[in-house]
N, C-alpha and C positions, 0 to 999 in steps of 0.2 A: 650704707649707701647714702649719699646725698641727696635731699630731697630738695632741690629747686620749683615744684609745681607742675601741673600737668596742662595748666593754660598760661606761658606769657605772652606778654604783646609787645613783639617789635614796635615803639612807640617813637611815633612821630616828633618832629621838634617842632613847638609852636614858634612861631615867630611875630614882630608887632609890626606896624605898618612900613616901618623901615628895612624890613627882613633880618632888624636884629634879634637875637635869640629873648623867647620872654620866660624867663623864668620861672614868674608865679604862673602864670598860663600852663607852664611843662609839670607843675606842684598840682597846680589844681587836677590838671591832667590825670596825672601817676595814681591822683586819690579814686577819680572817677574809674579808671579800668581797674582798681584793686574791688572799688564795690561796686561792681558791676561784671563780675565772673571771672576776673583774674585772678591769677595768683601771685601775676608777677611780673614784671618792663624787663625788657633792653632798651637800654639808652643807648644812643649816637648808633645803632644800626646802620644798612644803607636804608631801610625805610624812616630812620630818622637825619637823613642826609649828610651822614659822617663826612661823606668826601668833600662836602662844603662847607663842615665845619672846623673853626683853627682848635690845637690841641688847648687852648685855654676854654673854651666854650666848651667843649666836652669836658673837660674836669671840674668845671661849674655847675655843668648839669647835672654828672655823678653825684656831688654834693649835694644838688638843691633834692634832687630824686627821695637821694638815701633822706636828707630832713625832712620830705613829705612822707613819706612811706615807710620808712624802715621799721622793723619791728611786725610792719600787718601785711608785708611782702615783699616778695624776692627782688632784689634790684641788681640785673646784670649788666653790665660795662660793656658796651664796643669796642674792643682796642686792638682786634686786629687791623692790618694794614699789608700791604707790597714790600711795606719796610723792617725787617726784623728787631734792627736796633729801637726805631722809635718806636714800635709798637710795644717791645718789652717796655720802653722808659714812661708809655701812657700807661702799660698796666701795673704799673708799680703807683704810679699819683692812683688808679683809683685805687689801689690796697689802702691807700690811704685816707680814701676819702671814703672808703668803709662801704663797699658793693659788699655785694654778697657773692659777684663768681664774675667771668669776664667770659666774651663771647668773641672769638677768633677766627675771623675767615680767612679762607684759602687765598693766599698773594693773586694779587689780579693782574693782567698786564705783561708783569717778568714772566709768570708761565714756567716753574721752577719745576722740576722732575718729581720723578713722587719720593727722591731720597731731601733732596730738596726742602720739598713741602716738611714731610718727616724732620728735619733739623731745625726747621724754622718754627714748626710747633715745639717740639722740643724745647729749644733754647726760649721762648718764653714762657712754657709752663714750669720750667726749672725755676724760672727767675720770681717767683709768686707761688704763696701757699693757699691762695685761694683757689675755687672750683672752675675748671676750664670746660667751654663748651666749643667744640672744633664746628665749623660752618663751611657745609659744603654746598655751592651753587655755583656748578659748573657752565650755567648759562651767562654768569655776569663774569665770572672771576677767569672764563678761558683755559682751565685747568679742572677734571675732576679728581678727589683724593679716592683712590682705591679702595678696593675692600679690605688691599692687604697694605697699605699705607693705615688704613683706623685702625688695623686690628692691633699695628705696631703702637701705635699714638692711646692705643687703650691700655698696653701696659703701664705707661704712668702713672703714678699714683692720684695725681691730682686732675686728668683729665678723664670728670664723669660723665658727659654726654656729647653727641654730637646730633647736631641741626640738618638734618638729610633733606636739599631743595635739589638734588639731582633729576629727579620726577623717573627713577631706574626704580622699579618695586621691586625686584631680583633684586638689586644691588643693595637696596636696605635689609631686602627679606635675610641675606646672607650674614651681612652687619648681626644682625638681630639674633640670629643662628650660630655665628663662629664668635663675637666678642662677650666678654666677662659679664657675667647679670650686675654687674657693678655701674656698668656703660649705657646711660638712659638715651634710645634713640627716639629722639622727636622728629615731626614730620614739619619740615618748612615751606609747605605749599598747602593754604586752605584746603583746598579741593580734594587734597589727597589724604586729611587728615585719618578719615575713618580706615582706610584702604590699608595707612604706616600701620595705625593701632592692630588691625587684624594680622599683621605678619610680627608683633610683637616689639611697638612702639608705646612711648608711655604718655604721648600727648603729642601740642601742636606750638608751635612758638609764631604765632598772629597777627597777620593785621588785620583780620576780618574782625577780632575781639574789640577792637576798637568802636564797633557799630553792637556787634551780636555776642556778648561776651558771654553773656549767662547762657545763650542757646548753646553755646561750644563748648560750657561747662559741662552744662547739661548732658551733653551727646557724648562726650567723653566719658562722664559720670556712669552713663548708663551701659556705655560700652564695657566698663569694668565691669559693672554688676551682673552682667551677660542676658541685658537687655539689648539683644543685636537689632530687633526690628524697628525698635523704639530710635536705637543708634541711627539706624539706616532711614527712618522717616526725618530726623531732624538733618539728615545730612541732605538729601534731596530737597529739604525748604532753606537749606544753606544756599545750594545753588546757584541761583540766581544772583544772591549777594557774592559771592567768591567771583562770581564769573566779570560781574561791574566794576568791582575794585578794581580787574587786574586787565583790564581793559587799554589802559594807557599805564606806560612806566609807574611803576611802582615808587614812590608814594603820592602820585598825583590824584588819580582818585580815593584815597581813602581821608586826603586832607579836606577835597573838595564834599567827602562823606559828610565829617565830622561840622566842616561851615555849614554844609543843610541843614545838618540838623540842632545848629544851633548853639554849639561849641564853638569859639571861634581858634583856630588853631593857625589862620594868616594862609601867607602866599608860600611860593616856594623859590628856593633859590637859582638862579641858573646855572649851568644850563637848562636844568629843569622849568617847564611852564605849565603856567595854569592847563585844566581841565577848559574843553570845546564847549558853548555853551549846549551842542550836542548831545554830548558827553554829560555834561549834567542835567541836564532833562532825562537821557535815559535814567541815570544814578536816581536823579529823583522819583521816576518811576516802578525803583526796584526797591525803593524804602518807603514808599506809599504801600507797593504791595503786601511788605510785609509788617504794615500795620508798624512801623518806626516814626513815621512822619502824618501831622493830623491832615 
């Protein structure tokens, strides 16, 4: 089985004061969530603003990622997309630019059938002998992949996990149940991370990790070792934090997180906008509480 890590973090794109992409900022980054309780990035995610980024900026990031990090942790490629062809032709630059696995969501928009979906994955994990993670979030992409759509897309040999943001604990529990022990299912919604692990998930792919890495290690860690109440106490002091992040479109408050406290990680692009000053005052009084900010 391929071991990818049981905490990565959807990670953010820094950007400098012109909202061009900052590179050493996205290096520094990548370093700070590896020692701080990850295991592991997606780059160009939607919580690192893929759809505002051009395919030359995400294959610079690949790059810089894989040269900050490689070797002390997992670095997985963005390069799904709505478009088949060009999302094969991104995941072929990062084969090259030396990820460790690519992360593939469901086409948004066109709203393709579940034979559809099924061909569309297909045809780009054929095209790449790297490790594929299928992303399903049926709340952005307008499409959920079935239980019998994965179970198909788990026969392939090179797709080992999928990213379950459906918020269906049935639909995962099943996943979990009918697909190959080969097929690592992660849970793609903070909040639900302890809930996926209990029906037979092997972790959480994050943007809370970004703030609370090592408490999410932690809870996961403990959750293996079948310290459930231990699990269960760090998930309820999660809380509060999962709930603020996702407050406003996702990644607006976890960038407006990271400025608090001190990282600066820049603005965001449009259509996207800043955090309410509201909005950060609450944020800031849920990283005060939990003893993140002096």
């Amino acid at each position: 089985m391929v071991k990818l890590g049981k905490v990565l973090t959807a990670m953010v794109t820094p950007f400098d004061q012109n909202l061009a992409v900052n590179y050493q900022v996205s290096q520094e980054l990548a370093n700070r969530l590896i020692d701080s309780g990850s295991d592991g990035v997606v780059v160009a995610g939607t919580t690192g603003e893929s759809p505002t980024l051009t395919k030359a900026e995400k294959v610079n990031l690949f790059k810089a990622v894989v040269e900050a990090i490689g070797g002390k942790g997992t670095v997985i490629a963005g390069t799904g997309s709505y478009n088949t062809f060009d999302s094969i032709e991104l995941t072929k630059e990062a084969e090259r630019a030396g990820v460790d696995g690519v992360m593939l969501v469901a086409p948004y928009y066109n709203k393709p059938s579940q034979e559809g979906l099924y061909q569309h994955f297909k045809a780009i994990a054929e095209a790449t002998s790297l490790p594929v993670i299928i992303y399903n979030i049926p709340g952005r992409t307008g499409v959920n992949i079935s239980v019998e759509t994965m179970l198909r897309l788990a026969e392939i040999e090179n797709v080992v996990a999928v990213k379950e943001a459906s918020g269906n604990l049935g639909q995962i529990s099943q996943i979990c149940e009918q697909a190959p022990k080969s097929l690592q299912v992660y849970s793609g919604d903070d909040a639900l991370t302890l809930p996926v692990l209990s029906v037979g998930g092997v972790g959480i792919i994050s943007v809370a990790a970004h703030i609370a890495g090592r408490k999410i290690n932690e809870m996961v860690t403990a959750y293996e070792h079948g310290e459930v109440a231990k699990a269960a106490q760090i998930n309820m002091e999660l809380g509060p934090l999962n709930r603020a992040l996702f407050a406003n479109t996702n990644p607006i408050m976890v960038k407006a997180a990271c400025n608090l406290l001190g990282f600066k990680v820049g603005g965001l692009r449009l259509p996207l906008v800043e955090a309410t000053p509201q909005e950060k005052e609450m944020l800031e009084g849920v990283l005060r509480n939990l003893g993140l900010m002096g």
